[in-house]
Biopython code that builds the backbone (N, CA, C, O; Angstrom):
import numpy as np
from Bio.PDB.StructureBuilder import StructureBuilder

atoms = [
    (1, "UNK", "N", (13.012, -28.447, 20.219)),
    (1, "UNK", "CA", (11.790, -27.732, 19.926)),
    (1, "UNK", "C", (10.979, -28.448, 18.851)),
    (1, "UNK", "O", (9.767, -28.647, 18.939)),
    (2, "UNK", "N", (11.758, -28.819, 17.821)),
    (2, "UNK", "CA", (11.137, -29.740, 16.915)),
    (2, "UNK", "C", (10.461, -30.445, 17.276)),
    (2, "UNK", "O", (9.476, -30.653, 16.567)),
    (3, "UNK", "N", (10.602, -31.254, 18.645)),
    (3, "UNK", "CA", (9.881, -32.156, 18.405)),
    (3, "UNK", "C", (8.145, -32.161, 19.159)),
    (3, "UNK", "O", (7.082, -32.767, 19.020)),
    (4, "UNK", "N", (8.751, -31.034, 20.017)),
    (4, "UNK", "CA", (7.027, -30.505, 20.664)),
    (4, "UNK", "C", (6.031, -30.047, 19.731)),
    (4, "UNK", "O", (4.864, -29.897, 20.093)),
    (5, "UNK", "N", (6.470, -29.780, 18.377)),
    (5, "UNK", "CA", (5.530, -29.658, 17.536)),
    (5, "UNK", "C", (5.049, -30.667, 16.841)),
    (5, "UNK", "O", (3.875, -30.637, 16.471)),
    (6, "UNK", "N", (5.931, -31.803, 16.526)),
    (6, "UNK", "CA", (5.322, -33.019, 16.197)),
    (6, "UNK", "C", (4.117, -33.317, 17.401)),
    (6, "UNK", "O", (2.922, -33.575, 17.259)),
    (7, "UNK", "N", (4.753, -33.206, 18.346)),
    (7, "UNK", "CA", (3.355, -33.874, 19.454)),
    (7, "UNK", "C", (2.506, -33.365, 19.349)),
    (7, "UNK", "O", (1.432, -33.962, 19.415)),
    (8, "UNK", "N", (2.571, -31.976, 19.127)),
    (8, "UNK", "CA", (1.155, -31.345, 18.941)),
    (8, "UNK", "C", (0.140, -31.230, 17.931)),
    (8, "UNK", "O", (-1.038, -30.891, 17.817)),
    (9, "UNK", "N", (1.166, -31.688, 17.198)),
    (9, "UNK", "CA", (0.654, -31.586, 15.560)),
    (9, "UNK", "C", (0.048, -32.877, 15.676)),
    (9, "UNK", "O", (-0.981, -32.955, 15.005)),
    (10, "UNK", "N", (0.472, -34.355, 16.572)),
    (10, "UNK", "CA", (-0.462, -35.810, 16.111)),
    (10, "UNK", "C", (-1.307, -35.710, 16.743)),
    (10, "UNK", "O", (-1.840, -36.817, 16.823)),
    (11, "UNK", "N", (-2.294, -34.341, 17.822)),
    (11, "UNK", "CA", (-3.414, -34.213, 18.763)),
    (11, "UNK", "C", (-3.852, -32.977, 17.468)),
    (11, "UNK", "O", (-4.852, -32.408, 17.906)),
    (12, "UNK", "N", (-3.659, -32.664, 16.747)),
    (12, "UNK", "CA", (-4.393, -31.656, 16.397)),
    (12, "UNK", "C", (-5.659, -32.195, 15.198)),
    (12, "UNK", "O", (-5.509, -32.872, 14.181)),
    (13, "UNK", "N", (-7.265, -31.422, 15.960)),
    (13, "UNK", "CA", (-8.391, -31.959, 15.580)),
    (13, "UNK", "C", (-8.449, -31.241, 13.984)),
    (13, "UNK", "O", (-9.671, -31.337, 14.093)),
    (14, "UNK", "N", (-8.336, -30.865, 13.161)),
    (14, "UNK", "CA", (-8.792, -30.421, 12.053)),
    (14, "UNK", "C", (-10.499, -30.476, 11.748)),
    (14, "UNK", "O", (-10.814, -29.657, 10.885)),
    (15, "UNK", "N", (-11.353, -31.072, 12.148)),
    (15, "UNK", "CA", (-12.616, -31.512, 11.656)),
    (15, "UNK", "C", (-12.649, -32.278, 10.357)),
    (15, "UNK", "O", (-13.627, -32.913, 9.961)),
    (16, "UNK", "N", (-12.184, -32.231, 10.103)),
    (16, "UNK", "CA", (-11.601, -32.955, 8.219)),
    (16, "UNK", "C", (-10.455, -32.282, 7.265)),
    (16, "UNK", "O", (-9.668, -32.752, 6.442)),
    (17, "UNK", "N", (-10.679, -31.188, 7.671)),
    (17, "UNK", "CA", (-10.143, -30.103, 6.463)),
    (17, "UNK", "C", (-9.069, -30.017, 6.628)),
    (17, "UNK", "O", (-8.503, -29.873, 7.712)),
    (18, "UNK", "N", (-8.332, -30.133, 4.976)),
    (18, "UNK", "CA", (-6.778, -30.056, 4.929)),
    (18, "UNK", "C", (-6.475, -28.943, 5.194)),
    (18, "UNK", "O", (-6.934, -27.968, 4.599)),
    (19, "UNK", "N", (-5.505, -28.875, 6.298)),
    (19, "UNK", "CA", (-4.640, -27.672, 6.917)),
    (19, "UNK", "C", (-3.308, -27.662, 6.093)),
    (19, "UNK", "O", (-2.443, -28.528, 6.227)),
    (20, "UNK", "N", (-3.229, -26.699, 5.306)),
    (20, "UNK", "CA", (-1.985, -26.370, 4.557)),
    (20, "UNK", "C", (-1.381, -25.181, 4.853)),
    (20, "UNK", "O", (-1.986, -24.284, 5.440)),
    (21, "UNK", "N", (0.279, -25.050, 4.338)),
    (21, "UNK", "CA", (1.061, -23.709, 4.406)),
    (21, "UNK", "C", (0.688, -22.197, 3.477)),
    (21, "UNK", "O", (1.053, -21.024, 3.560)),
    (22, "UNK", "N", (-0.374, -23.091, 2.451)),
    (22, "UNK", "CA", (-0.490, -21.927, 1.389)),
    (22, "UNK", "C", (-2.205, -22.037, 1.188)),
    (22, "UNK", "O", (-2.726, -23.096, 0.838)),
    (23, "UNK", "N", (-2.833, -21.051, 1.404)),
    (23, "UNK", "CA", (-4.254, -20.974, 1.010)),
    (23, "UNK", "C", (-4.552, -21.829, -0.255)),
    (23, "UNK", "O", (-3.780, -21.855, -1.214)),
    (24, "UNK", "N", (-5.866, -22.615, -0.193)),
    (24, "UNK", "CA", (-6.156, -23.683, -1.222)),
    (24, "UNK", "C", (-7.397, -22.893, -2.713)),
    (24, "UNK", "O", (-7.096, -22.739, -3.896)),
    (25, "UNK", "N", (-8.634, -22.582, -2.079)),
    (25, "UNK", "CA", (-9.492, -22.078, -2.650)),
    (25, "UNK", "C", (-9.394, -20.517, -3.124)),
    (25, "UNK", "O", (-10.073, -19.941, -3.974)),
    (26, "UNK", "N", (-8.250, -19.974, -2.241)),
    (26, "UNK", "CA", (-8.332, -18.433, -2.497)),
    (26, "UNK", "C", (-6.874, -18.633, -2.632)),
    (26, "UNK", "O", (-6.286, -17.578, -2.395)),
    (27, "UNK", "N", (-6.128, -19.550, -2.909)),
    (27, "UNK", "CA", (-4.333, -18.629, -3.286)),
    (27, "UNK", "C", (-4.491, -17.985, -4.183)),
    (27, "UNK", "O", (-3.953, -16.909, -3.922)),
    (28, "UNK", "N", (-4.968, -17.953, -5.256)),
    (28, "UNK", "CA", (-5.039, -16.370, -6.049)),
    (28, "UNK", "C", (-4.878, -15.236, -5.498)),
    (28, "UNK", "O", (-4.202, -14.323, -5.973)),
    (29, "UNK", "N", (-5.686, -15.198, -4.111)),
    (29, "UNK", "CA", (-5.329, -13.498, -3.197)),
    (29, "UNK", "C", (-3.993, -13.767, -2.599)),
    (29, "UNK", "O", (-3.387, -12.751, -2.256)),
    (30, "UNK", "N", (-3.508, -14.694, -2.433)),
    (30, "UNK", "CA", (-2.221, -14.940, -1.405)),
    (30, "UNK", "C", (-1.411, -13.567, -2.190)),
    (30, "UNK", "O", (-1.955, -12.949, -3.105)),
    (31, "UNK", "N", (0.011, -13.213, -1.641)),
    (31, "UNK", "CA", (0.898, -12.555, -1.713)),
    (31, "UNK", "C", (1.671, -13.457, -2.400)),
    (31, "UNK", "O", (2.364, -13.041, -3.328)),
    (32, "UNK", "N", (1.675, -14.774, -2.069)),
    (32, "UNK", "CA", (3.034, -15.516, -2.903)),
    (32, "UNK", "C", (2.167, -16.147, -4.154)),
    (32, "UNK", "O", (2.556, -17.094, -4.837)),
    (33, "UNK", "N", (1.182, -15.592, -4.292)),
    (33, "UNK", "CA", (0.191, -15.982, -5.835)),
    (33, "UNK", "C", (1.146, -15.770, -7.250)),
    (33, "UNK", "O", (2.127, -15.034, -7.138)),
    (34, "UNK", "N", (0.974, -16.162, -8.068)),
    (34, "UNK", "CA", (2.055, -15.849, -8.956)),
    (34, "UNK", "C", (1.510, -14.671, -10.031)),
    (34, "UNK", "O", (1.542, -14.893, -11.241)),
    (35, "UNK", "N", (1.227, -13.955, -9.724)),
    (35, "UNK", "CA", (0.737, -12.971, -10.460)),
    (35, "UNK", "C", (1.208, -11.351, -10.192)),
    (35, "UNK", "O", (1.082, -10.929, -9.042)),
    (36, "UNK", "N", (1.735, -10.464, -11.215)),
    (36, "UNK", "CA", (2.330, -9.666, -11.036)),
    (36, "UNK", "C", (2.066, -8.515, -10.722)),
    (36, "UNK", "O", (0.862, -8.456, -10.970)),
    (37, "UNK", "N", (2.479, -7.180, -10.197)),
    (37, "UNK", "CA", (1.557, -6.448, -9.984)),
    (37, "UNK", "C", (2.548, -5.262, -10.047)),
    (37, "UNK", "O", (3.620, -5.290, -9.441)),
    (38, "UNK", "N", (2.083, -4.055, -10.925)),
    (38, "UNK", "CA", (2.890, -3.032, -11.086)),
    (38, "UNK", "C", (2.376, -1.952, -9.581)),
    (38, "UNK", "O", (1.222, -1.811, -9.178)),
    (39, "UNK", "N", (3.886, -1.192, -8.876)),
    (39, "UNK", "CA", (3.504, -0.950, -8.057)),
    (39, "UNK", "C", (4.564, 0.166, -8.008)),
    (39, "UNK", "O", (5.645, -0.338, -8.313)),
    (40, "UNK", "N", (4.691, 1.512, -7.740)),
    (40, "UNK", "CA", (5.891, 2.735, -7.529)),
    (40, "UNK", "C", (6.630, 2.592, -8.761)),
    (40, "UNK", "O", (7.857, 2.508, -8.716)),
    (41, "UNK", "N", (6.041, 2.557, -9.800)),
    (41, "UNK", "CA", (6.594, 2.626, -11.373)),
    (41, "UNK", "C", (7.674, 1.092, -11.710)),
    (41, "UNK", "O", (8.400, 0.990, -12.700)),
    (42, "UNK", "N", (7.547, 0.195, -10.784)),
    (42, "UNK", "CA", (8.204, -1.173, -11.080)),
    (42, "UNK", "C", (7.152, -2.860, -11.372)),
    (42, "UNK", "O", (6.154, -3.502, -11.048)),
    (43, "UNK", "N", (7.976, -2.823, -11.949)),
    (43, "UNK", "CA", (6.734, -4.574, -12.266)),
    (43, "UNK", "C", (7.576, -5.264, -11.448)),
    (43, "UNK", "O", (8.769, -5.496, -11.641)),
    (44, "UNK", "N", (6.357, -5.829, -9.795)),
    (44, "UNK", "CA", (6.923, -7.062, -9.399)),
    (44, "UNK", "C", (6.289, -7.846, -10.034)),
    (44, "UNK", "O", (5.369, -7.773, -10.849)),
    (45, "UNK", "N", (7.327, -9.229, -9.231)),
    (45, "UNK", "CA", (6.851, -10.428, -10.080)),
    (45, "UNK", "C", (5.580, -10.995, -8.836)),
    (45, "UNK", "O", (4.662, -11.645, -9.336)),
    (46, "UNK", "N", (5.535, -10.840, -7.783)),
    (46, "UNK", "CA", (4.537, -10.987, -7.036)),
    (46, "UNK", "C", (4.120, -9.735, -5.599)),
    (46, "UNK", "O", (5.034, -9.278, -4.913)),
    (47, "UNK", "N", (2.727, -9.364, -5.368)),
    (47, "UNK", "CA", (3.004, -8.670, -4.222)),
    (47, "UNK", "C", (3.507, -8.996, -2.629)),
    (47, "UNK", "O", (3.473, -8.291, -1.620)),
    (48, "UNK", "N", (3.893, -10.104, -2.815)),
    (48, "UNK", "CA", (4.947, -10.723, -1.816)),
    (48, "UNK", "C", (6.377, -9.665, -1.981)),
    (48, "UNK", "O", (6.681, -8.738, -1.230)),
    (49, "UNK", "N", (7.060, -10.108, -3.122)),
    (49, "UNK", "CA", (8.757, -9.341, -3.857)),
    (49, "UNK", "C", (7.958, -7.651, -3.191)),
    (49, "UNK", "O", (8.379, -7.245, -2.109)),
    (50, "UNK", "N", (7.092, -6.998, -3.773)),
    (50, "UNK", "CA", (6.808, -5.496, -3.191)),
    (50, "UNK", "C", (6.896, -5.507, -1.767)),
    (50, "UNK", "O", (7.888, -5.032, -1.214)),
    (51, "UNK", "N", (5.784, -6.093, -1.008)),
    (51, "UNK", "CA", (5.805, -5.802, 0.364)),
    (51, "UNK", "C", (7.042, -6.044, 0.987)),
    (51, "UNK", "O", (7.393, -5.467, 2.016)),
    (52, "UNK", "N", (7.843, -7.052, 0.269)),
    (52, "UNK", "CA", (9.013, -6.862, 1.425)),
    (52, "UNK", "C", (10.288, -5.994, 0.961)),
    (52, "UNK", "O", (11.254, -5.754, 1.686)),
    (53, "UNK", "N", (10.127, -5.561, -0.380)),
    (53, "UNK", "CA", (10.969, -4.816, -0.531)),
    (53, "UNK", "C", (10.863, -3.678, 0.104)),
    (53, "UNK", "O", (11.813, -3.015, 0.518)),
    (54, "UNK", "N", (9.597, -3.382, 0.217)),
    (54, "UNK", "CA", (9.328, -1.960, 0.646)),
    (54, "UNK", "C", (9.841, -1.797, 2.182)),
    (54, "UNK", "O", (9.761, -0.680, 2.691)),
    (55, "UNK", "N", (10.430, -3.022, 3.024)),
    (55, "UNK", "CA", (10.689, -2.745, 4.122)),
    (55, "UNK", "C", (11.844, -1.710, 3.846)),
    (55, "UNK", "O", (11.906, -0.779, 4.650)),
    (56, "UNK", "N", (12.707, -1.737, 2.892)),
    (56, "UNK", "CA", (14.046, -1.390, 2.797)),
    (56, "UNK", "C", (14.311, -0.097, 1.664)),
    (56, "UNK", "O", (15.450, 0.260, 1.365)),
    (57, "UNK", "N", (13.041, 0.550, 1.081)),
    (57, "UNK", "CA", (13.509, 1.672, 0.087)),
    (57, "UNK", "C", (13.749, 2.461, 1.074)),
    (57, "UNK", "O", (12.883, 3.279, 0.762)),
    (58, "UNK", "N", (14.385, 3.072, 2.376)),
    (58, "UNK", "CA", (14.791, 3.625, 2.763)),
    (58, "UNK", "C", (16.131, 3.518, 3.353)),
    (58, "UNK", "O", (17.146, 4.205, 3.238)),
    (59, "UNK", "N", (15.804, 2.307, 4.111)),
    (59, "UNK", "CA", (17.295, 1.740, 5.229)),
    (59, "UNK", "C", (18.230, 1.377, 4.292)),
    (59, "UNK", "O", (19.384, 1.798, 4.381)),
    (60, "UNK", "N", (17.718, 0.316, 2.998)),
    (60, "UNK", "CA", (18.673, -0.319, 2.510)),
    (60, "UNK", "C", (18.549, -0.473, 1.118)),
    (60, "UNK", "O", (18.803, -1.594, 0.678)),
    (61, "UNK", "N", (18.167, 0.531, 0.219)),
    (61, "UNK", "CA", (17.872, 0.667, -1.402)),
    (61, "UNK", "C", (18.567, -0.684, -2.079)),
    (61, "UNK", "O", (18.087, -1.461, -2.904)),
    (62, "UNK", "N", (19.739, -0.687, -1.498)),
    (62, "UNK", "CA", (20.222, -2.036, -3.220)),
    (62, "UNK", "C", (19.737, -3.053, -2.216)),
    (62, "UNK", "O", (19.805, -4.063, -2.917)),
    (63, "UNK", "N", (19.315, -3.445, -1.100)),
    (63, "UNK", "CA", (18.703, -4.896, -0.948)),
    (63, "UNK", "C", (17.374, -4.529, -0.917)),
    (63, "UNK", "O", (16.927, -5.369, -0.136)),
    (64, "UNK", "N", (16.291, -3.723, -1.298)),
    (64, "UNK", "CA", (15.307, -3.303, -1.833)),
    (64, "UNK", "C", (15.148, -4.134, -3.816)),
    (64, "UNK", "O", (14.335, -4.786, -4.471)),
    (65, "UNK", "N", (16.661, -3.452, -3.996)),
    (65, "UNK", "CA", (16.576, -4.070, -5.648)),
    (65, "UNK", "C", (16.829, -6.058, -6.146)),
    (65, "UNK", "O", (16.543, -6.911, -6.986)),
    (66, "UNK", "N", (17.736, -5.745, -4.560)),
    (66, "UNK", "CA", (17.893, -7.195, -4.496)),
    (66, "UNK", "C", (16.310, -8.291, -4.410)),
    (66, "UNK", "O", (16.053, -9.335, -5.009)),
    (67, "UNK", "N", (15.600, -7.597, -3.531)),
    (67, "UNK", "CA", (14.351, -8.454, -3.314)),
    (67, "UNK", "C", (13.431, -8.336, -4.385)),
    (67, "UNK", "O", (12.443, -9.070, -4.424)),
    (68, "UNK", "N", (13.709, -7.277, -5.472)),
    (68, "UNK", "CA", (13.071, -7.151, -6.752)),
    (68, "UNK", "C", (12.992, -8.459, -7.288)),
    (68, "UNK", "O", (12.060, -9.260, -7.210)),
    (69, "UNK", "N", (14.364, -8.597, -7.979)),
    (69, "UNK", "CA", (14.994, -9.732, -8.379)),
    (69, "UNK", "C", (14.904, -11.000, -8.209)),
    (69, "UNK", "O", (15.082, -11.868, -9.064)),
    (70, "UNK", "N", (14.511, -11.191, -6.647)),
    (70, "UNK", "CA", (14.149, -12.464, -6.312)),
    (70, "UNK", "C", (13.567, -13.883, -6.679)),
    (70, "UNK", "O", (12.433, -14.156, -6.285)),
    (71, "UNK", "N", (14.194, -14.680, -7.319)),
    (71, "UNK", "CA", (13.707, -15.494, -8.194)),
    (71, "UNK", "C", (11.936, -16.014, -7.866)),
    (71, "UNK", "O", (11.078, -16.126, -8.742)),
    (72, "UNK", "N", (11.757, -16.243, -6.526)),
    (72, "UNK", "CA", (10.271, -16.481, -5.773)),
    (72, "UNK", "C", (9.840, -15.639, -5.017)),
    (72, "UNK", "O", (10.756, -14.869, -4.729)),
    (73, "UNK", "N", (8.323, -15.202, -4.226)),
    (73, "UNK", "CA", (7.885, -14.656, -3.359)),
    (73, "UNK", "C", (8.634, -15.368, -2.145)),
    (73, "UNK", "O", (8.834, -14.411, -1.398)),
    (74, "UNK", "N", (9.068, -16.288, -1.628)),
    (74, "UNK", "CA", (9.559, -17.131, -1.052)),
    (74, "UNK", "C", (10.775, -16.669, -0.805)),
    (74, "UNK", "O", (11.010, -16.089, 0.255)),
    (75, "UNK", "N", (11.997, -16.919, -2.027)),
    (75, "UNK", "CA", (13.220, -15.826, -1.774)),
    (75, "UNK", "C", (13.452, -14.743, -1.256)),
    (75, "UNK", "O", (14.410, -14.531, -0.513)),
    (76, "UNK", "N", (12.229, -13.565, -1.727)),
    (76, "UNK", "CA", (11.888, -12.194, -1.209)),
    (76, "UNK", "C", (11.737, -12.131, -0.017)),
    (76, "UNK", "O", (12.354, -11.279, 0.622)),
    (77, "UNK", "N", (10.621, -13.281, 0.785)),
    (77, "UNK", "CA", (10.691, -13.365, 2.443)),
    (77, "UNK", "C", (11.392, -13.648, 2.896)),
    (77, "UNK", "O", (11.348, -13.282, 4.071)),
    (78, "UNK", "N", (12.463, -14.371, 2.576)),
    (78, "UNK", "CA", (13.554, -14.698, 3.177)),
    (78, "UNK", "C", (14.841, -13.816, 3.161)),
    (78, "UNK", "O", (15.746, -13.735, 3.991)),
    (79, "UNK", "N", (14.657, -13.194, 1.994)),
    (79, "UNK", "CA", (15.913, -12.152, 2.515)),
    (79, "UNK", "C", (15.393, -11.185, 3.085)),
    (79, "UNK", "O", (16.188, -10.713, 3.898)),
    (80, "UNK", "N", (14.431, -10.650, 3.060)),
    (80, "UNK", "CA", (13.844, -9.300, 4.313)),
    (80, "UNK", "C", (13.797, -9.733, 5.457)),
    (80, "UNK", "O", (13.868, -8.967, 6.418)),
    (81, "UNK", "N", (13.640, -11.337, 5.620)),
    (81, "UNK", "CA", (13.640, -12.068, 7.077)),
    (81, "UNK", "C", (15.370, -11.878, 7.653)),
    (81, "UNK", "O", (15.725, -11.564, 8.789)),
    (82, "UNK", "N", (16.069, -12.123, 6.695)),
    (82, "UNK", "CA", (17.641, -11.949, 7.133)),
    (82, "UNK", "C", (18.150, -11.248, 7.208)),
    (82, "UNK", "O", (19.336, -11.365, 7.518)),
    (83, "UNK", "N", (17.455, -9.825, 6.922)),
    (83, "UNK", "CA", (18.007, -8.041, 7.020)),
    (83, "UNK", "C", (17.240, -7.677, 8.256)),
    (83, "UNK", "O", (17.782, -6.762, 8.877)),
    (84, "UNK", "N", (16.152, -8.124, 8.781)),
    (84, "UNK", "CA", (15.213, -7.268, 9.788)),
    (84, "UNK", "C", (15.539, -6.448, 10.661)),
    (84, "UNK", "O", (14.755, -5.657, 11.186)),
    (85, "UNK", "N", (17.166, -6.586, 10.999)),
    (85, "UNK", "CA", (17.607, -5.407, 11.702)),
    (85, "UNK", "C", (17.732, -3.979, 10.767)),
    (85, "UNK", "O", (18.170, -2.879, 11.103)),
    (86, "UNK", "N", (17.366, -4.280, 9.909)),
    (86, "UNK", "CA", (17.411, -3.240, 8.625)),
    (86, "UNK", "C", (15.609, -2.451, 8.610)),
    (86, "UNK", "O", (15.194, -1.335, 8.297)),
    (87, "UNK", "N", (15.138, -3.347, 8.972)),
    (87, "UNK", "CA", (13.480, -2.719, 8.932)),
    (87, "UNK", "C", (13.429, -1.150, 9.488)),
    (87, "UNK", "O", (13.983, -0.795, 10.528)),
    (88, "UNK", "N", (12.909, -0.552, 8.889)),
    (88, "UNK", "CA", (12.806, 1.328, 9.533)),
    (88, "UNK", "C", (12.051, 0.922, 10.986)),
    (88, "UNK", "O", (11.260, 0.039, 11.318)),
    (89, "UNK", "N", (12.640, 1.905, 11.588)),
    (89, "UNK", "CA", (11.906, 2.037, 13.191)),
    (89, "UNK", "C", (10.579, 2.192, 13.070)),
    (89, "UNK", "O", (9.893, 1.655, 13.939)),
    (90, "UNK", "N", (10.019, 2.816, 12.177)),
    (90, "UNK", "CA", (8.385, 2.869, 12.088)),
    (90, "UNK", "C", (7.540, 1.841, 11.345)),
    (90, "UNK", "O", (6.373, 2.154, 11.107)),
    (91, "UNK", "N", (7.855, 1.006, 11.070)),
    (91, "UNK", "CA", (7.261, -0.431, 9.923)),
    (91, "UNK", "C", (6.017, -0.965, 11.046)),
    (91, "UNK", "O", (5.062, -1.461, 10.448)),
    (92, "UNK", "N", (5.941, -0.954, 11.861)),
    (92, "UNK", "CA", (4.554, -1.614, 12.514)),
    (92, "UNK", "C", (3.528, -0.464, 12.272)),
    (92, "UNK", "O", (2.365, -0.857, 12.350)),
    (93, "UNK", "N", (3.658, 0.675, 12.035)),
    (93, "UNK", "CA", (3.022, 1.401, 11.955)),
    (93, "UNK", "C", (2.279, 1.915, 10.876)),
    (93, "UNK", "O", (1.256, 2.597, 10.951)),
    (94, "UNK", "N", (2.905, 1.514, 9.811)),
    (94, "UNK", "CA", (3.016, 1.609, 8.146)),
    (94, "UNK", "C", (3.121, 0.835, 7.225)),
    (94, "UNK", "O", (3.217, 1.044, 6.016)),
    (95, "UNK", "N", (3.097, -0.422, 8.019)),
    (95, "UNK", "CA", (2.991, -1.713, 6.774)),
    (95, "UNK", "C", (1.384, -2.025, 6.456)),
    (95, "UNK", "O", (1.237, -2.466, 5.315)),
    (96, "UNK", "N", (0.456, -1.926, 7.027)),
    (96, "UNK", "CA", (-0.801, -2.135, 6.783)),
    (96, "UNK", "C", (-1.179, -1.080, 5.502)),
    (96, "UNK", "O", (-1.761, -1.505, 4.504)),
    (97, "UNK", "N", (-0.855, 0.075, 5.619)),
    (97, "UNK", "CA", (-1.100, 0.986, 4.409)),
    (97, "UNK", "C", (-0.489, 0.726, 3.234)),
    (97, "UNK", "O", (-0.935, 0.976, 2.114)),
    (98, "UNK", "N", (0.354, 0.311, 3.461)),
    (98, "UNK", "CA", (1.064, -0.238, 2.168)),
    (98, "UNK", "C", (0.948, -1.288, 1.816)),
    (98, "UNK", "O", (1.337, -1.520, 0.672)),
    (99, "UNK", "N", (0.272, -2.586, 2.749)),
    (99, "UNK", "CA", (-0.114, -3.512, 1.937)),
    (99, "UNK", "C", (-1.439, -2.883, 1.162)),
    (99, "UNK", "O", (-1.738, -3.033, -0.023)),
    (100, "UNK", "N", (-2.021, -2.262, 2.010)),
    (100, "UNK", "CA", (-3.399, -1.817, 0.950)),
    (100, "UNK", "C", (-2.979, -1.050, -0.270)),
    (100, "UNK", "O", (-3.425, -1.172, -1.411)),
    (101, "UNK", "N", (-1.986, -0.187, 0.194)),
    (101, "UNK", "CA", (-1.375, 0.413, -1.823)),
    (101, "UNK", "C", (-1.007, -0.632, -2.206)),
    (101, "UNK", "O", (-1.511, -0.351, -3.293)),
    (102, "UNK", "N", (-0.484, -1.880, -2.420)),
    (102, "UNK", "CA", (0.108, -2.645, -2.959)),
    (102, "UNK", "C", (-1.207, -3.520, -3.510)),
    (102, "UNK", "O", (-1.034, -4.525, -4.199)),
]
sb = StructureBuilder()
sb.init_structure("model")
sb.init_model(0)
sb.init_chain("A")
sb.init_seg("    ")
for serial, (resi, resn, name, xyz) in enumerate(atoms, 1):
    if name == "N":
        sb.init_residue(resn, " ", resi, " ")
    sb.init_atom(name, np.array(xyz, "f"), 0.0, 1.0, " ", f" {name:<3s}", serial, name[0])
structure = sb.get_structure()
């Protein structure tokens, strides 16, 4: 699979503009921005660590505290990425509202 993305990636037109993994002019709004944000009476360290904790204050409270903790916004996605069978049955339905509380 790897490597069909290289091929596609040495045809891909950009017009000039650097195509990156992390917003350039606006990462300040990103989620993995480094800036903290108090949110349900806790200081995360980014609203990345919130949104994905919040998959789990129900299903799975101590890996909720775990993604607190998370040394990066980066760490935080990755362990909610490795629980997702843990996500509540209703999360497509309710993550948009809560990114907006967040």
């Amino acid at each position: 699979m790897r490597k069909s993305y290289q091929n596609r990636d040495k045809h891909l037109d950009t017009g000039g503009k650097i195509v990156g993994f992390y917003e350039r002019d606006f990462y300040c709004f990103s989620n993995f921005s480094s800036f903290a944000v108090r949110w349900k009476g806790r200081l995360w360290a980014t609203s990345e660590h919130a949104y994905q904790a919040a998959h789990f204050f129900t299903t799975a409270p101590k890996l909720a505290d775990k993604i607190h903790k998370a040394t990066s916004a980066h760490e935080a996605l990755k362990l909610a990425e490795a629980n997702r069978y843990k996500f509540p049955k209703n999360w497509e339905g309710k993550k948009i509202a809560i990114m907006e509380d967040i």
